[in-house]
C-alpha positions as CSV (number, residue, x, y, z in Angstrom):
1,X,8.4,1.6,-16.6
2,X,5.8,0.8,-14.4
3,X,5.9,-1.0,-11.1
4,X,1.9,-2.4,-11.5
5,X,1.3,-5.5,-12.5
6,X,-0.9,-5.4,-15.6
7,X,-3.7,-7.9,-14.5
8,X,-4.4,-8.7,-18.4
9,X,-1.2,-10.8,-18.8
10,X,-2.1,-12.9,-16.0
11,X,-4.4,-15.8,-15.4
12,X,-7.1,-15.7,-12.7
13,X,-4.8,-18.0,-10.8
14,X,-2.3,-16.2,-10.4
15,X,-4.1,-13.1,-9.8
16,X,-5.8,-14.6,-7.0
17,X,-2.4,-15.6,-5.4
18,X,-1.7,-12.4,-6.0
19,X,-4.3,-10.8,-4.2
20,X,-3.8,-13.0,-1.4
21,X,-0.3,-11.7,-1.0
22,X,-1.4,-8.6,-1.1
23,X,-3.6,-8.5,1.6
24,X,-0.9,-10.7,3.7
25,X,1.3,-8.1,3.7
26,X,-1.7,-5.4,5.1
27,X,-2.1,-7.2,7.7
28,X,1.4,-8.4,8.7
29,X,1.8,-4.6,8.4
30,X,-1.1,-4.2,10.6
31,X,0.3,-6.6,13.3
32,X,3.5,-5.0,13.3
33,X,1.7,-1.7,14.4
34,X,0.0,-2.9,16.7
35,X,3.1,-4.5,18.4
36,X,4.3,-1.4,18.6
37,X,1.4,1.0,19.5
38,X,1.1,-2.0,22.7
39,X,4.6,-1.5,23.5
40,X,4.2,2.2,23.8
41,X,0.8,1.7,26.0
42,X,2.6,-0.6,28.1
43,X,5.3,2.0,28.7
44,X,3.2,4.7,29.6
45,X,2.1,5.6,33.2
46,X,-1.4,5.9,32.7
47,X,-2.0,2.9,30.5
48,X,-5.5,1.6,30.0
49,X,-5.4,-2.1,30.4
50,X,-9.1,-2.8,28.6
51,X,-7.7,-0.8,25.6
52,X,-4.5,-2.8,25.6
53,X,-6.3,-6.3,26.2
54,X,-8.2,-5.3,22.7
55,X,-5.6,-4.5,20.6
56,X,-3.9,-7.9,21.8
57,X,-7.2,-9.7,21.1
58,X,-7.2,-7.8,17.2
59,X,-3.2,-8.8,17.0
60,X,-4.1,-12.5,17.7
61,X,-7.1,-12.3,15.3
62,X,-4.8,-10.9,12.7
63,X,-1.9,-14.1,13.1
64,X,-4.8,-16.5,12.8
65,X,-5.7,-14.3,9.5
66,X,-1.7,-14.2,8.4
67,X,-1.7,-18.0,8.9
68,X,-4.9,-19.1,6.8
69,X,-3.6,-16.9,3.9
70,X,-0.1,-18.1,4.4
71,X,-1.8,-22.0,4.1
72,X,-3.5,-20.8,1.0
73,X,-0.8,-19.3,-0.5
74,X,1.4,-21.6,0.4
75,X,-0.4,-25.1,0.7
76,X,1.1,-28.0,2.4
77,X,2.3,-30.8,0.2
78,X,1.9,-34.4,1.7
79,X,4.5,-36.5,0.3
C-alpha cells in the first residue's frame, strides 16, 4: 500500500490545502535547521557575526512565511 496521496481522488481544494501543508512543513523544517546551524555558530570561537545576522534575517523571513501559510490553511473564523 502506498503512502502517496493519489491526487485523482481529490478535488482541487483540497489539493491545494494540501500543497500548502506541504510546503509548511519545508520550511518549518528549514527554520528548525537553521536554529540549529545558529546555535552551533554561536558556540564556536571564530564565529562570523555577518554570516550569523543572515541566517537570522532568512529564519525571520521563514516564520513570516510559516505564518501566512498557517492563516491560509487555517483561516480565522469571526464569530
Amino acid at each position: 500500500m502506498s503512502d502517496s496521496i493519489d491526487m485523482h481522488l481529490i478535488n482541487s481544494q483540497d489539493a491545494e490545502q494540501i500543497a500548502l501543508v506541504e510546503k509548511m512543513n519545508g520550511l518549518l523544517s528549514e527554520h528548525r535547521d537553521l536554529d540549529e546551524v545558529i546555535g552551533r555558530l554561536l558556540d564556536s570561537a571564530t564565529a562570523d557575526q555577518l554570516q550569523i545576522q543572515r541566517l537570522k534575517k532568512r529564519k525571520l523571513i521563514l516564520k513570516d512565511e510559516i505564518a501566512r501559510l498557517h492563516g491560509k490553511i487555517l483561516p480565522d473564523i469571526i464569530a
